[in-house]
C-alpha positions as CSV (number, residue, x, y, z in Angstrom):
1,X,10.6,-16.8,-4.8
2,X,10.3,-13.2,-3.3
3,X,6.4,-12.2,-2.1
4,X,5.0,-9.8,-3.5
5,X,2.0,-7.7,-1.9
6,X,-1.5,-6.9,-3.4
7,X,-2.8,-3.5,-2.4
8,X,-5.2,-2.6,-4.8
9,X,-7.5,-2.5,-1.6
10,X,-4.6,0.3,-0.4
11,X,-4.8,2.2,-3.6
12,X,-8.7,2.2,-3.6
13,X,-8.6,3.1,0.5
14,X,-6.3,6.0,-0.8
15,X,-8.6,7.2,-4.0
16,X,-11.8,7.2,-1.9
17,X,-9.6,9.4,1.1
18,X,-7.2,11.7,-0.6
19,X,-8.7,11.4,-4.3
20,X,-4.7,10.8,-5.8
21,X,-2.0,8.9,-4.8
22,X,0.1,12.1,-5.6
23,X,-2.6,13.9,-2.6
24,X,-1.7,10.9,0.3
25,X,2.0,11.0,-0.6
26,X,1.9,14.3,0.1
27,X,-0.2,13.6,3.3
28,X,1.9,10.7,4.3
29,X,5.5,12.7,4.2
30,X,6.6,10.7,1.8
31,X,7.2,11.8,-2.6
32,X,5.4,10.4,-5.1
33,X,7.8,8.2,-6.8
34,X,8.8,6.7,-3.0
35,X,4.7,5.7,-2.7
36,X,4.7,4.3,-6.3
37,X,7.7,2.3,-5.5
38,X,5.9,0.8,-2.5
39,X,2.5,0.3,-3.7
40,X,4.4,-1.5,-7.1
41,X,6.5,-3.6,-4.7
42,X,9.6,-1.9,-5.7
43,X,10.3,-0.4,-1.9
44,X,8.5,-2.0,1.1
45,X,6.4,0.2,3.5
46,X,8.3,0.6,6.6
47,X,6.3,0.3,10.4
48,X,6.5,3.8,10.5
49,X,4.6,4.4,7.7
50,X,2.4,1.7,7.6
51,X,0.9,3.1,11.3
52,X,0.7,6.7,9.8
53,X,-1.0,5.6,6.3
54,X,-3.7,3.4,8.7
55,X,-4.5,7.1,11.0
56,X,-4.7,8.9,7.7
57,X,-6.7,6.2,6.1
58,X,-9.0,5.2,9.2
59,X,-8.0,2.2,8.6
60,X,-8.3,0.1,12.3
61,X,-5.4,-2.9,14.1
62,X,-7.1,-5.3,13.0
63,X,-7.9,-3.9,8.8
64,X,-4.2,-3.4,8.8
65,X,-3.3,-6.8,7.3
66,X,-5.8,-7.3,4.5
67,X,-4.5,-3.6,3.3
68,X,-1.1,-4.1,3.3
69,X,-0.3,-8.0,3.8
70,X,-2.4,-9.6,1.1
71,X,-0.2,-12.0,-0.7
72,X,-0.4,-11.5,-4.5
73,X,-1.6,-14.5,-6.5
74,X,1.2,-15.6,-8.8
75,X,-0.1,-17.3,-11.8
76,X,1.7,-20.6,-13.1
77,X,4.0,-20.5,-15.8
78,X,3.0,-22.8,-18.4
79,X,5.1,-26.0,-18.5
């Protein structure tokens, strides 16, 4: 079973910073469609980018995991 990532606490971090996720893609040096993938867990964030989205976002060490290492809660399929 592959992990998938919640970061609906990314994507508000980002509306309440750079208003659009278009706006921090921009910021972050990345295109649009490359921070959709990621934050749709298509593409996984690399170290690089993880460190440059917490300086952009303020977000601090020790934030980092909730933000970007929040397991998604898989529902049961019904027997």
């Amino acid at each position: 079973m592959e992990v998938t990532f919640d970061y609906s606490k990314l994507r508000g971090r980002i509306r309440e910073k750079y208003g659009t996720e278009g706006n921090f893609a921009d910021s972050l040096g990345i295109s649009r469609v490359s921070l959709s993938k990621r934050l749709n867990n298509l593409l996984d964030f690399n170290r690089i980018e993880m460190m440059r989205a917490c300086d952009l976002l303020e977000i601090s060490a020790q934030e980092m995991p909730r933000y970007f290492f929040t397991k998604e809660v898989q529902k049961d399929e019904p027997a």
